[in-house]
C-alpha positions in Angstrom: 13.4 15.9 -25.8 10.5 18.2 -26.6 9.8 20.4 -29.9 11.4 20.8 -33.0 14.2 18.0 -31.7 11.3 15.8 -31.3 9.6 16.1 -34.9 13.3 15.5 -36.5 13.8 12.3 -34.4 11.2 10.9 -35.7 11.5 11.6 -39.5 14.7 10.5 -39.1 13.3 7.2 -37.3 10.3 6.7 -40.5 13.0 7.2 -42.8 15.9 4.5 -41.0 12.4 1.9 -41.6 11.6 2.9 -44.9 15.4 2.1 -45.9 15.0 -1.3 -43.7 12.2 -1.7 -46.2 12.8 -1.3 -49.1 13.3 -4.8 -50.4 9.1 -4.9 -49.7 6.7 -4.8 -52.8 5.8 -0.9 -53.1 2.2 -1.5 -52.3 3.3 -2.4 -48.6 6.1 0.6 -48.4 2.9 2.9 -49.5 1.1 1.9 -46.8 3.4 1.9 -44.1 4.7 5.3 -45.3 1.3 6.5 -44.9 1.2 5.2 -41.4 4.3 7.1 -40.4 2.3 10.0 -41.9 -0.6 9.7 -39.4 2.2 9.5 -36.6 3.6 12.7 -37.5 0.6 14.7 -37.7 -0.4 13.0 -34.3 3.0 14.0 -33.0 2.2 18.0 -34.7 -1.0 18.2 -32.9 0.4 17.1 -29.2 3.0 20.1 -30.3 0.3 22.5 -31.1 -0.9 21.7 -27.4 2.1 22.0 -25.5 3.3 25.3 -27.1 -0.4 26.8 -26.7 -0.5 30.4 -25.1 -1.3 30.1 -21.7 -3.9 33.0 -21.7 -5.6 32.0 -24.6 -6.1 28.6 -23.5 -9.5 29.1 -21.2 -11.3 30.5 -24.5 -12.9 26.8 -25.5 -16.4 26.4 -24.9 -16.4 22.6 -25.3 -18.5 20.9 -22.0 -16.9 18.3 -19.9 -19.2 15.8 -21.5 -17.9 16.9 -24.8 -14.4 16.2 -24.0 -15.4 12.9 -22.3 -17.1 11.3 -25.4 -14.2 12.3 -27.4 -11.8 10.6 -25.2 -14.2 7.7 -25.2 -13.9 7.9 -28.4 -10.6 7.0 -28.7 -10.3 4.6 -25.9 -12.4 2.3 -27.8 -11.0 2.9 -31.2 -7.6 1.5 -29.8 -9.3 -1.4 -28.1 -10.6 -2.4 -31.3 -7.6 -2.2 -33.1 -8.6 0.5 -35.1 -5.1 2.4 -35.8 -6.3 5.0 -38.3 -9.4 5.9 -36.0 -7.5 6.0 -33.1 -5.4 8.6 -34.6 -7.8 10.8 -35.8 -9.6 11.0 -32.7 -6.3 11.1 -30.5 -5.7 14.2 -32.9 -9.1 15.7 -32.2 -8.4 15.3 -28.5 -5.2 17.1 -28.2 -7.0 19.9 -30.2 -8.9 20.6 -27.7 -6.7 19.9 -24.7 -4.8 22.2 -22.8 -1.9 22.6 -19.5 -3.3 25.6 -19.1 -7.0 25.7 -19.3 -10.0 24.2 -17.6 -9.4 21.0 -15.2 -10.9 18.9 -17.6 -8.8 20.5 -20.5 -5.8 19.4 -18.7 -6.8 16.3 -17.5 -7.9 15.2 -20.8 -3.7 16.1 -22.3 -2.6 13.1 -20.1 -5.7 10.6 -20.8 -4.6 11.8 -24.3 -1.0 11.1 -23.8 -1.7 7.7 -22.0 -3.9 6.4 -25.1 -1.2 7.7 -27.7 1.4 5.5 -26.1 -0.8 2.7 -26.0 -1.1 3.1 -29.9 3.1 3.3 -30.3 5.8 1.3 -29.7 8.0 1.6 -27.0 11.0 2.6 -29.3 9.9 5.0 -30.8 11.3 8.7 -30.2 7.5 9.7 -29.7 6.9 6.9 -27.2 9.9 8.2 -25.4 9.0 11.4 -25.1 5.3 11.2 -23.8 6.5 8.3 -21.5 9.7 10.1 -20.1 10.1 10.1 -16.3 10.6 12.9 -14.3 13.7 13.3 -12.2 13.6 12.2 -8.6 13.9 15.8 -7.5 11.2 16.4 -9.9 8.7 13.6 -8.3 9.7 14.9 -4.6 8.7 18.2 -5.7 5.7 17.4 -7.0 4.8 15.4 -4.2 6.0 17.8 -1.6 3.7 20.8 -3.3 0.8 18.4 -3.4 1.0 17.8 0.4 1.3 21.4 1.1 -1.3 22.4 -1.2 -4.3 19.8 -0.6 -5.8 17.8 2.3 -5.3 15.0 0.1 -2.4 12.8 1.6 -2.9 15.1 4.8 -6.0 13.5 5.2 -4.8 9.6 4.7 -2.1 10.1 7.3 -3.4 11.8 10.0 -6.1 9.8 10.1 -3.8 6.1 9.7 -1.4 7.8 12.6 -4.7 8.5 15.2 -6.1 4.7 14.7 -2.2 3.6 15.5 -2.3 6.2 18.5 -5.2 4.8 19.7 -4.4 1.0 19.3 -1.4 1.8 21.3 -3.2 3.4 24.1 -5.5 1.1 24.3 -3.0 -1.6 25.2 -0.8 0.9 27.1 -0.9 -2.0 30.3 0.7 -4.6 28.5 2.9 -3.1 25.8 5.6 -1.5 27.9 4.7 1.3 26.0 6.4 0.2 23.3 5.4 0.7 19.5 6.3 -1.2 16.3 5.3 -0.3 12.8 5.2 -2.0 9.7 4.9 0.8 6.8 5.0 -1.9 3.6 5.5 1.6 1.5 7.4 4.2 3.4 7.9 6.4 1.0 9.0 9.8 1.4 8.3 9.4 5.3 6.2 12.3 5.3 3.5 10.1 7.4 5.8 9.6 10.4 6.2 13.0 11.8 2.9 13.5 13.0 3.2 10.3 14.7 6.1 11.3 16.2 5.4 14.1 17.7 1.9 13.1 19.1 3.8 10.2 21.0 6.2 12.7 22.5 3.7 14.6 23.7 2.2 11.7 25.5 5.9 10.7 26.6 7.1 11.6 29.8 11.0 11.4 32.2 9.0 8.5 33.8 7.0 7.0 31.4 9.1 7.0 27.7 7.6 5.7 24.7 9.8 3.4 22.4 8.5 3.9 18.6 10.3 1.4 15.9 9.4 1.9 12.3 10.0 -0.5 9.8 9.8 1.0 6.3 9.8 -0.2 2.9 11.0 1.7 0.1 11.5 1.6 -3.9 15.8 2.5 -3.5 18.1 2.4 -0.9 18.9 6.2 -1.8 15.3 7.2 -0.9 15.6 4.9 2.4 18.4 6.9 3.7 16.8 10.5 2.5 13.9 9.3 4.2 15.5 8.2 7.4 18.1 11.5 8.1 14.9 13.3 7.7 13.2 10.9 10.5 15.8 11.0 12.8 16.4 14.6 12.3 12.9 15.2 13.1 13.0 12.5 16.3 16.1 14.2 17.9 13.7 17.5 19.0 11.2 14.8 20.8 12.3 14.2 24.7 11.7 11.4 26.3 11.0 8.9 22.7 13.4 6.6 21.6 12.4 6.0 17.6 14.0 3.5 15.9 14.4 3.4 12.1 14.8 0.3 9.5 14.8 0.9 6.2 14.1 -2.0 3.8 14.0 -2.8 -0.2 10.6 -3.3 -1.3 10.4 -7.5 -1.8 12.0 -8.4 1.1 10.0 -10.2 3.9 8.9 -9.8 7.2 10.1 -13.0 8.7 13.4 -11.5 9.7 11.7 -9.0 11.5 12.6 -9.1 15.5 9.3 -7.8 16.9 9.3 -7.4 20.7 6.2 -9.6 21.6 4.5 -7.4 24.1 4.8 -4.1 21.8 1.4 -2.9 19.9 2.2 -4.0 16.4 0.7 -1.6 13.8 1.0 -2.1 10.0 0.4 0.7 7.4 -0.5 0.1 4.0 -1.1 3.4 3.1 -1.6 3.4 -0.8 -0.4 -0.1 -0.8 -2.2 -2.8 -1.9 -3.1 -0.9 -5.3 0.3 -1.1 -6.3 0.0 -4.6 -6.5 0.1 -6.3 -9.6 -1.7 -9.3 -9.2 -4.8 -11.0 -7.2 -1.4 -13.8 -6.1 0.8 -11.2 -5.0 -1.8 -8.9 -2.5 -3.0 -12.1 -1.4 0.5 -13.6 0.1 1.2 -10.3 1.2 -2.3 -10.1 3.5 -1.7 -13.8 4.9 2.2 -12.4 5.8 0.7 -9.8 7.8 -2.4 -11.8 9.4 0.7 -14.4 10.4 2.4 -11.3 12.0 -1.0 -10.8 14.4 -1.2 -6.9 14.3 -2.8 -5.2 16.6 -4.3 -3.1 13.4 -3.8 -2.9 10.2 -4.3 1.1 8.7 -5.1 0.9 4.8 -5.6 3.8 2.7 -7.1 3.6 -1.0 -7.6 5.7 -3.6 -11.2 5.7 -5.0 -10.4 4.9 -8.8 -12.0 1.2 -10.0 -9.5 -0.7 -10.9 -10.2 -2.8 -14.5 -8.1 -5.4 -16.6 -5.3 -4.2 -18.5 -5.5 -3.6 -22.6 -9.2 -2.4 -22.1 -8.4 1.2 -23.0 -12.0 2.4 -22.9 -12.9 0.5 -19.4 -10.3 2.5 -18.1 -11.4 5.6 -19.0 -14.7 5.5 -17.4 -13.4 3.9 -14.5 -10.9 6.6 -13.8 -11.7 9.8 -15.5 -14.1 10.9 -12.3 -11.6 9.9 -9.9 -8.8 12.1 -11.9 -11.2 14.9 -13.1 -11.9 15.1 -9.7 -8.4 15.6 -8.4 -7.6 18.0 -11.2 -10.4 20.0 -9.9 -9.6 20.0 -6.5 -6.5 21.9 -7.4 -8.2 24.3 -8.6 -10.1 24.8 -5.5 -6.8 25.0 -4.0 -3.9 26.4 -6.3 -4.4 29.2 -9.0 -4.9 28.4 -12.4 -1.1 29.6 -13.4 0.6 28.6 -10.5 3.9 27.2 -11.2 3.5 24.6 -8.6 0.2 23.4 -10.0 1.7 22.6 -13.0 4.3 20.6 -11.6 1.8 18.6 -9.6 -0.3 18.0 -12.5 3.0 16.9 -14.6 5.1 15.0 -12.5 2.6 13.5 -9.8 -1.2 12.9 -11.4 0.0 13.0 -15.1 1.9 10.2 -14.6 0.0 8.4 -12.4 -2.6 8.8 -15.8 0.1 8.1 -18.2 1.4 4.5 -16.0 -1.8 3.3 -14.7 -3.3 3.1 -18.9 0.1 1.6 -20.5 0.7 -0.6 -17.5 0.0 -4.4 -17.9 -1.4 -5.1 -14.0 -4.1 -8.0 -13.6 -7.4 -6.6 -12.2 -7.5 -7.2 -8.5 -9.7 -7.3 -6.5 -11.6 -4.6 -4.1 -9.6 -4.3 -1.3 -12.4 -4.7 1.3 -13.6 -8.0 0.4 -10.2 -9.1 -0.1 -9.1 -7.9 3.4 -12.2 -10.3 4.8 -11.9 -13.1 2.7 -8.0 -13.3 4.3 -9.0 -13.2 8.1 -9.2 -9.9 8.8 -12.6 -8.1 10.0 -12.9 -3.9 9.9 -13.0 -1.7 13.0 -15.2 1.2 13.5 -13.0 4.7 13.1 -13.4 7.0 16.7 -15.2 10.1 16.8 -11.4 11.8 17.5 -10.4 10.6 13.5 -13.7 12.7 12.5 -13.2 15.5 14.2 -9.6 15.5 13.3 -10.3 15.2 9.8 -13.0 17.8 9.7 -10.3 19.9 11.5 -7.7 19.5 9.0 -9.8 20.8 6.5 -11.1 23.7 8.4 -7.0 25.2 8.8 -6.5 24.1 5.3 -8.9 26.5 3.9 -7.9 28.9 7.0 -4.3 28.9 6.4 -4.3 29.2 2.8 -1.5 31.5 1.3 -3.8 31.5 -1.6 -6.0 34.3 -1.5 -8.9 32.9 -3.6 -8.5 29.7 -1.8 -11.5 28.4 0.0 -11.2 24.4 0.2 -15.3 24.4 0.1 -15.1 21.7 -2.2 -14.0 19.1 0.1 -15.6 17.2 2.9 -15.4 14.6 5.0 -17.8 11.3 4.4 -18.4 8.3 7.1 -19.3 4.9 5.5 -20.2 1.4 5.9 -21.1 2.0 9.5 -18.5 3.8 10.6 -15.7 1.5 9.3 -14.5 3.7 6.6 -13.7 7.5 6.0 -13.4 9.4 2.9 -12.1 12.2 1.9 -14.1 13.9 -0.9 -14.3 16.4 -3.0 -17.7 17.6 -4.0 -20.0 14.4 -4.4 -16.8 12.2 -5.8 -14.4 10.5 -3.0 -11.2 10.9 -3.4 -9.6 8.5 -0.8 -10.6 6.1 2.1 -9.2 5.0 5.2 -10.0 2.0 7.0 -8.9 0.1 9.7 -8.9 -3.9 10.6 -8.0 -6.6 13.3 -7.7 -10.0 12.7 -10.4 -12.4 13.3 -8.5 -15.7 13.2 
């Protein structure tokens, strides 16, 4: 629902609770009439903003510091109750956001949206509308134009699927050259490929490789997409017998039949940040530690994480990270591109839009909490580097974007070699790690 249809569900929502209201004295129908007033001029302005000509939209001259404090602003107005403030500078904000401008423009209409919803309830025709969920196709296509378009995820895979390589190579003598691994968020399976085919290649008539992969997913309809597309890709690799088993998210790992001589490698590739709760990433570490892994491959985004209904704490905790992203599609997608809208929409937007309405306890870091359960980090090769630095290299290469020139992003080694970023300019984006456990 978007528009005009919009704006008339909602009168007709204020005027279904002014009629379930009026037994009230008037002084209280007064001012809750005025409040559905400030509600639909916040719901204009977000209008304004979404029907706002495209080529007029980069003609702003407010600074990203500008737009920061205003969003600021706001943030705190809601966490101090402040309705009517709130409001007004929610209204101010979507002024001077935009889809279409500047990457802080448009990162600021989804920090924008985010903070409205906070401020409505979840009833509400509004609500519904800024809170709506794109289709699954509409997610995978998001997702799959993201990972085409930037290094990002490119970056967090390759680099989880050369620390498995080398674990399993480095017990190559005692394995049977066999390969099991845990992936507690499987996803879309666009990981596994690369792992595939880099143990075919190392497969041979006399020497085959065995490759079972355990994944867990959100819906058994995504578990099956995501398995035809594995074995389909499989099939082409001689000499590699892959196994697939797809699992709801929430089951355990007890059940699990693990050969006990195979290298065991567990992903958690943008895992443990989907946790909810300090309780819940814990007794999922101390599963895995019981497992014994051979290594565990994490994967994190670089946004803090702070405790849920602290608007403006959120804000500045994330805002870099986000302004950040939104920039680095810039550096790799034209300002207009049809694609670049849909990643902004459907993938980061709502990531914005879910991560400031949701109601998650503050966890906390992964890296202390991946010590404090047993489990000590390894020191990433010299081959995950250079890897790395060459993925970046054929991504600005091989760019079908003629501007394109991917010189905003780099490659950062950290804590002694133990960790490796992704970054773009002087803000990280992601990190990868690796661990063992230590007793």
């Amino acid at each position: 629902m978007e528009g005009d249809d919009i704006v008339r569900a909602w009168r007709s929502h204020a005027i279904k609770k002014r009629k379930a209201r009026d037994g009230f004295g008037a002084c209280h129908v007064k001012a809750k009439d005025a409040e559905d007033g400030k509600f639909l001029v916040l719901l204009q302005a977000r209008e304004r903003m979404l029907r706002e000509d495209p080529k007029r939209s980069g003609q702003e001259d407010e600074t990203d510091e500008q737009l920061s404090r205003l969003l600021l602003l706001a943030a705190s107005a809601i966490d101090a109750d402040h309705a009517d403030a709130a409001i007004d500078a929610l209204v101010d904000l979507y002024q001077h956001a935009s889809l279409h401008g500047h990457p802080m423009r448009r990162v600021m209409a989804y920090f924008a949206d985010g903070l409205a919803a906070r401020i409505l309830t979840d009833s509400s025709p509004f609500y519904r509308s800024i809170m709506a969920h794109p289709t699954p196709e509409e997610e995978f296509t998001a997702f799959t134009e993201l990972y085409r378009a930037s290094p990002y995820y490119q970056f967090a895979h390759f680099t989880a699927n050369q620390t498995i390589v080398e674990a399993f190579e480095a017990e190559e003598k005692q394995n049977g050259r066999r390969l099991y691994v845990i992936d507690f968020d499987v996803s879309y399976g666009f990981q596994w490929p690369s792992l595939i085919q880099s143990l075919c290649d190392k497969a041979t008539t006399s020497k085959p490789i065995s490759l079972h992969l355990t994944g867990f997913g959100r819906s058994t309809e995504e578990l099956k997409e995501t398995e035809t597309r594995l074995v389909g890709f499989s099939k082409s690799c001689s000499n590699l017998e892959f196994v697939y088993n797809g699992l709801l998210r929430g089951s355990t790992t007890s059940d699990l039949k693990i050969d006990k001589n195979a290298t065991l490698a567990v992903n958690l590739v943008f895992y443990l940040q989907t946790m909810k709760s300090s309780s819940e990433m814990l007794a999922t570490l101390m599963s895995i530690h019981s497992l014994n892994p051979s290594v565990v491959v994490l994967a994190e985004k670089e946004s803090s994480q702070c405790p849920a209904g602290y608007s403006a704490r959120f804000v500045e905790s994330h805002l870099n990270y986000f302004a950040a992203m939104f920039r680095s599609l810039h550096d790799c997608l034209p300002a207009d591109s049809l694609e670049r809208l849909s990643i902004e929409k459907n993938h980061l937007g709502r990531e914005i839009k879910s991560a400031i309405t949701s109601n998650c306890e503050k966890t906390s870091a992964w890296k202390g909490r991946m010590e404090s359960t047993g489990f000590q980090g390894m020191k990433l090769s010299s081959r995950s580097v250079s890897q790395a630095k060459l993925l970046l290299k054929i991504k600005g290469q091989f760019s079908g974007i003629e501007h394109v020139s991917n010189s905003g992003f780099g490659v950062s080694e950290r804590d002694d070699g133990t960790t490796l970023s992704l970054c773009w300019q002087d803000r990280n984006l992601v990190t990868v790690s690796a661990w063992k456990c230590t007793r």
